[in-house]
C-alpha positions as CSV (number, residue, x, y, z in Angstrom):
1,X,-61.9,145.8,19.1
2,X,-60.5,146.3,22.4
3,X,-56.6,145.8,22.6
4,X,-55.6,147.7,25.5
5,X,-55.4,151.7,24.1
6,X,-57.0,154.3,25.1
7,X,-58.0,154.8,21.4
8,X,-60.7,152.5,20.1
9,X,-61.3,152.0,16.6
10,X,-64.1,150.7,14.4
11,X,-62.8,147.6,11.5
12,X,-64.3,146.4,8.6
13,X,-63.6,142.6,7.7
14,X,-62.6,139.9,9.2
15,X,-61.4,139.3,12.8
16,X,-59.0,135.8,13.2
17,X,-58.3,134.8,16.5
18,X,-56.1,131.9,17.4
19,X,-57.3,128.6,18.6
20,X,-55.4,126.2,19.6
21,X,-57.2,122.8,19.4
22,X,-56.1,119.5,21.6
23,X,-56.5,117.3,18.8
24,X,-54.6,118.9,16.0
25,X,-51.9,119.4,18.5
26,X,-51.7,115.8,19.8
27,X,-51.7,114.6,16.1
28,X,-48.7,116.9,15.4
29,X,-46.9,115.3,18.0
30,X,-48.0,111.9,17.0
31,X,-46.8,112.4,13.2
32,X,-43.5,113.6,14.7
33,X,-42.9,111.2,17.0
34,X,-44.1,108.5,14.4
35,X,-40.6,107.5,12.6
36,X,-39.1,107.3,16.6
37,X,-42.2,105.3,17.7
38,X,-41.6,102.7,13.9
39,X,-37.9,102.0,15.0
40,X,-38.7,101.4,18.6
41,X,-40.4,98.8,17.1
42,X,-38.3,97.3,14.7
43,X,-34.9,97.5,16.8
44,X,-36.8,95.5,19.4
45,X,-39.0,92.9,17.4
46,X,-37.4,92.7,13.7
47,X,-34.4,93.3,14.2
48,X,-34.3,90.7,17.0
49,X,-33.0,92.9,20.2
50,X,-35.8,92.3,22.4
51,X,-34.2,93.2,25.6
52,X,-32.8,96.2,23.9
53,X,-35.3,98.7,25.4
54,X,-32.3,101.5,25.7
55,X,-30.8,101.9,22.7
56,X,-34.3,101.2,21.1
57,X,-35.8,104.7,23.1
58,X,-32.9,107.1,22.8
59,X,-34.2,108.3,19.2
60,X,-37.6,108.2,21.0
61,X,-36.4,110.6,24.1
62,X,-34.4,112.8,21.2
63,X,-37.5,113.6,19.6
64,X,-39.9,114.0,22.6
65,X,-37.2,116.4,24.5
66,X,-37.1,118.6,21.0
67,X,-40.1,119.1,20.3
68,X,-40.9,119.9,24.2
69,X,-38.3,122.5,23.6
70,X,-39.6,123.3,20.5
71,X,-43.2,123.8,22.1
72,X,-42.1,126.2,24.9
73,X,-40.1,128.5,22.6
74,X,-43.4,128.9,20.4
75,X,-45.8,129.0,23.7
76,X,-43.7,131.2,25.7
77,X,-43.3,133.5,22.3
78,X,-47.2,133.6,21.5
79,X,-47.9,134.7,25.3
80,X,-45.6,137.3,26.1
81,X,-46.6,139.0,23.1
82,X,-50.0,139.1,23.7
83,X,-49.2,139.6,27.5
84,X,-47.9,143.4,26.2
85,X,-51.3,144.4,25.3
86,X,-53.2,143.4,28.2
């Protein structure tokens, strides 16, 4: 196991290195946007404002602007440690 010291060492067990898959992610995303996505929906067809396509997406761009926030703070976090030992 190489991690960037001039000291190598020799481990018993197991190794776990992260992954990070497309699909898991997207379906995160999906499952959080899903109760924005439900009212978007209702608001505009249900609840008979069909030409109400603002106020219908702001709960929408609340929770896609979080979670892109959210996202960046974890990325950037996960790479600049892992940048320290390369």
């Amino acid at each position: 196991m190489e991690m960037g010291y001039e000291k190598r060492e020799d481990l018993w067990g197991i190794f776990a290195q992260e992954r990070r898959s497309f699909a898991w992610i997207f379906s995160y995303f999906m499952l959080a946007m899903s109760p924005s996505m439900v009212f978007v929906f209702t608001w505009m067809f249900a609840w008979g404002h069909e030409s109400d396509l603002q106020c219908a997406s702001v709960p929408l761009a609340l929770t896609v602007s979080l979670l892109a926030l959210f996202v960046g703070v974890i990325w950037s976090d996960r790479t600049s440690a892992w940048d320290d030992y390369s």
